[in-house]
N, C-alpha and C positions, 0 to 999 in steps of 0.2 A: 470426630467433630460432626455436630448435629446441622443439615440443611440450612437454617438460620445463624449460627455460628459463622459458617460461610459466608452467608451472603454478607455478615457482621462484619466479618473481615475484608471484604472486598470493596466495600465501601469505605471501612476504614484506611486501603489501600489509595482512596481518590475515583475510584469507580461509582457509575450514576445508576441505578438499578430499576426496573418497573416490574411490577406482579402479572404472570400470563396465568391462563386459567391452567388447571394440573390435567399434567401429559400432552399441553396443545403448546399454539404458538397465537394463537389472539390475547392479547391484553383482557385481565383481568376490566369488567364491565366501570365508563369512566376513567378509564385509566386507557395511558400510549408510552412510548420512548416520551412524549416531549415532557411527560410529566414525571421522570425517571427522578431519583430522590437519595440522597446520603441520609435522611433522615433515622435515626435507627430507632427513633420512638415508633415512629408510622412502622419501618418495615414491620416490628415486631409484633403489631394492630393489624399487617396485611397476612401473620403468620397464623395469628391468633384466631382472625376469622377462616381460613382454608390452611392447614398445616404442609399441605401436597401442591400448593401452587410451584409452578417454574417460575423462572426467572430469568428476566430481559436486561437487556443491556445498552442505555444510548451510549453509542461508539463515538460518536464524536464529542459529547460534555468527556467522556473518560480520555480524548484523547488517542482513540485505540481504531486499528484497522486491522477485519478478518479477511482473508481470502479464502472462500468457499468453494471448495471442490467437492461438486457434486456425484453422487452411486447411483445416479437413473439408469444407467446400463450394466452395475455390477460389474464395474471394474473404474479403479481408481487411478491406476497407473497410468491411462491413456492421456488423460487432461493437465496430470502432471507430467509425464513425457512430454504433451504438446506445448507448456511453459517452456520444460528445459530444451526443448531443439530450438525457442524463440530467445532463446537468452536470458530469460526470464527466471530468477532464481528466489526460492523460498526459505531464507536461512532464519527458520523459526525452532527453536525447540517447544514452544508451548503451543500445542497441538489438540482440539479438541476431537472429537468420534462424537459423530451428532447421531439423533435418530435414525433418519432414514441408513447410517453406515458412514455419509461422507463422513468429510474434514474440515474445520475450521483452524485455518492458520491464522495467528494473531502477531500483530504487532503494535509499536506505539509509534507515536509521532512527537516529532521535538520542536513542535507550531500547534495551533487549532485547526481542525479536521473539519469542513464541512460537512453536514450531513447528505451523504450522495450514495448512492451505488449503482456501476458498472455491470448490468447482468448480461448474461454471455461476452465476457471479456475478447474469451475463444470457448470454445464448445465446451461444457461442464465446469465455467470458471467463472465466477461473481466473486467482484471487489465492493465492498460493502463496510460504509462508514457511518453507516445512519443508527441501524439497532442489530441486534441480532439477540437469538435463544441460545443461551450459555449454562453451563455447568453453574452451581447443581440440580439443573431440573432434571428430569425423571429420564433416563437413557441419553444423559449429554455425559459424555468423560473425559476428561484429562488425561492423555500418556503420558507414556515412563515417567509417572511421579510428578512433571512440572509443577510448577510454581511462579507466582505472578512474576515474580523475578526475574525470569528465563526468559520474556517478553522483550524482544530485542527492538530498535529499532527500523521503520519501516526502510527497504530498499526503495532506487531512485527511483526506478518505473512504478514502482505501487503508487507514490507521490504523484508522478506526474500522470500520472491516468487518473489520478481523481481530484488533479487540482485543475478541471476544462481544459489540458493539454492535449487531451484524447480528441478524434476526430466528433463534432456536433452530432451526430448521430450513430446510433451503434448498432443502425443495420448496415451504415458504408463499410465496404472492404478497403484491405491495404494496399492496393492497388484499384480504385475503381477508375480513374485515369483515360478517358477515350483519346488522348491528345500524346504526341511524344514527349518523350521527357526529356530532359538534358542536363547537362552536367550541373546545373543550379538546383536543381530540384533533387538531383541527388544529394550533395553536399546540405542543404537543408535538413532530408530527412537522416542523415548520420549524428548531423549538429543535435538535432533533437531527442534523437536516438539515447544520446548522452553516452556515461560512462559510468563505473560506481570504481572504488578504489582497486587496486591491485593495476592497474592499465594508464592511469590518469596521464601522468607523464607522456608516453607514447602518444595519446590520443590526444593532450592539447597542442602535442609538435606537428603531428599530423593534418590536422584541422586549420593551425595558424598558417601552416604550410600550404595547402589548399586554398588559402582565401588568400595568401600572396598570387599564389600560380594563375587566380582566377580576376587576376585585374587589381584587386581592392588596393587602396592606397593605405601604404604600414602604418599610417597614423591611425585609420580608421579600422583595419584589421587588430592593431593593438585592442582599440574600444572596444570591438567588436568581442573578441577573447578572454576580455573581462567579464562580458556578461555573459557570456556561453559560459565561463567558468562558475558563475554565482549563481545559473541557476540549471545547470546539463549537466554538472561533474558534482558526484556524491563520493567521499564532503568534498569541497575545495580545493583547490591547493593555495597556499598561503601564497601572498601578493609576491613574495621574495622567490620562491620557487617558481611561480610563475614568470616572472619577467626572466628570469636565468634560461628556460626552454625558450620563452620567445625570443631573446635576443641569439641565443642558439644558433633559432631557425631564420631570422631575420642574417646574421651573419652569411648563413650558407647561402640564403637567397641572394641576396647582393655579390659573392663571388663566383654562384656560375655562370 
């Protein structure tokens, strides 16, 4: 399949497309992401006049978020090491090899995506939802074969660092704190922390738990659990499983 065939299909897939000049990463002259386009008459007039053009991608019209692991140091494994000791997991099989070596991991989203990106998330790692330089331009690849398909759903943390849950500024550390801390401010940053599935259960008993032992009044720990659950716990748990943990944890609380 010929370059434009591609791009043919990728649009046909719902993907928004713009022309970069060939081998680079600036837009084609007049042209940006915001003017990205399913058109296939135009693309075909953007192939016609340069045959070698790349091709861009508005990430958030397609719905779509990459995580950018960058090879400034000729080594990949460090920035993805520094994810997986943060908890932070990347379970993409569609996987791009960009120019310079990195990685663009991709995912979708099951909402509208602002256009934003996170650069320096942590050292060699940008979250980026705005545009990006995608296959088939000149030295961008697809591994093992993927296919739009393969494109799974975004994890909770990709979501909430680029829906303004991240700290206002992204030279603050995660700790820049001159003040002590105490146990409120820890049970905050865990609450926020969230959870994604395989854990849920544990982690809403645990939490409801916590915000009995911390005072809160069970009516309002109840509310409170509701909305830690709708929007900290990837996916949910369904209203029925939930209350069966709370009242669980509400029982034990009341008998010791």
């Amino acid at each position: 399949m010929n370059r434009l065939d591609q791009v043919i299909e990728m649009v046909q897939r719902g993907l928004y497309v713009y022309p970069i000049v060939p081998n680079g990463k600036q837009p084609i002259k007049d042209y940006s992401y915001l003017k990205a386009s399913q058109d296939i008459t135009l693309i075909k007039r953007w192939f016609m006049d340069e045959p070698n053009i790349n091709i861009g991608l508005n990430l958030a019209k397609s719905n779509l978020i990459v995580v950018d692991i960058d090879n400034h140091n000729n080594d990949l494994q460090a920035p993805l090491q520094s994810l997986s000791n943060l908890g932070y997991n990347l379970p993409s099989d569609y996987v791009e090899r960009t120019k310079s070596g990195g990685l663009h991991f991709y995912f979708r989203s099951n909402k509208p995506v602002k256009p934003t990106r996170k650069t320096k998330f942590i050292d060699g790692v940008d979250l980026l939802s705005d545009f990006v330089v995608t296959s088939p331009s000149t030295n961008y690849k697809i591994l093992n074969g993927a296919t739009l398909d393969d494109i799974p759903q975004a994890p909770n943390w990709i979501i909430k660092t680029l829906d303004n849950r991240a700290m206002p500024s992204d030279r603050m550390q995660d700790n820049p704190t001159p003040y002590r801390r105490y146990y409120t401010g820890y049970l905050i940053d865990e609450i926020v922390t969230g959870v994604d599935a395989g854990n849920r259960n544990n982690w809403i008993a645990s939490i409801f738990g916590k915000l009995l032992r911390a005072g809160t009044n069970p009516r309002n720990a109840y509310s409170l659990i509701h909305l830690i659950n709708d929007n900290y716990v990837s996916p949910p748990l369904e209203n029925k499983e939930l209350d069966t943990v709370v009242k669980s944890i509400l029982k034990r609380f009341i008998n010791e």
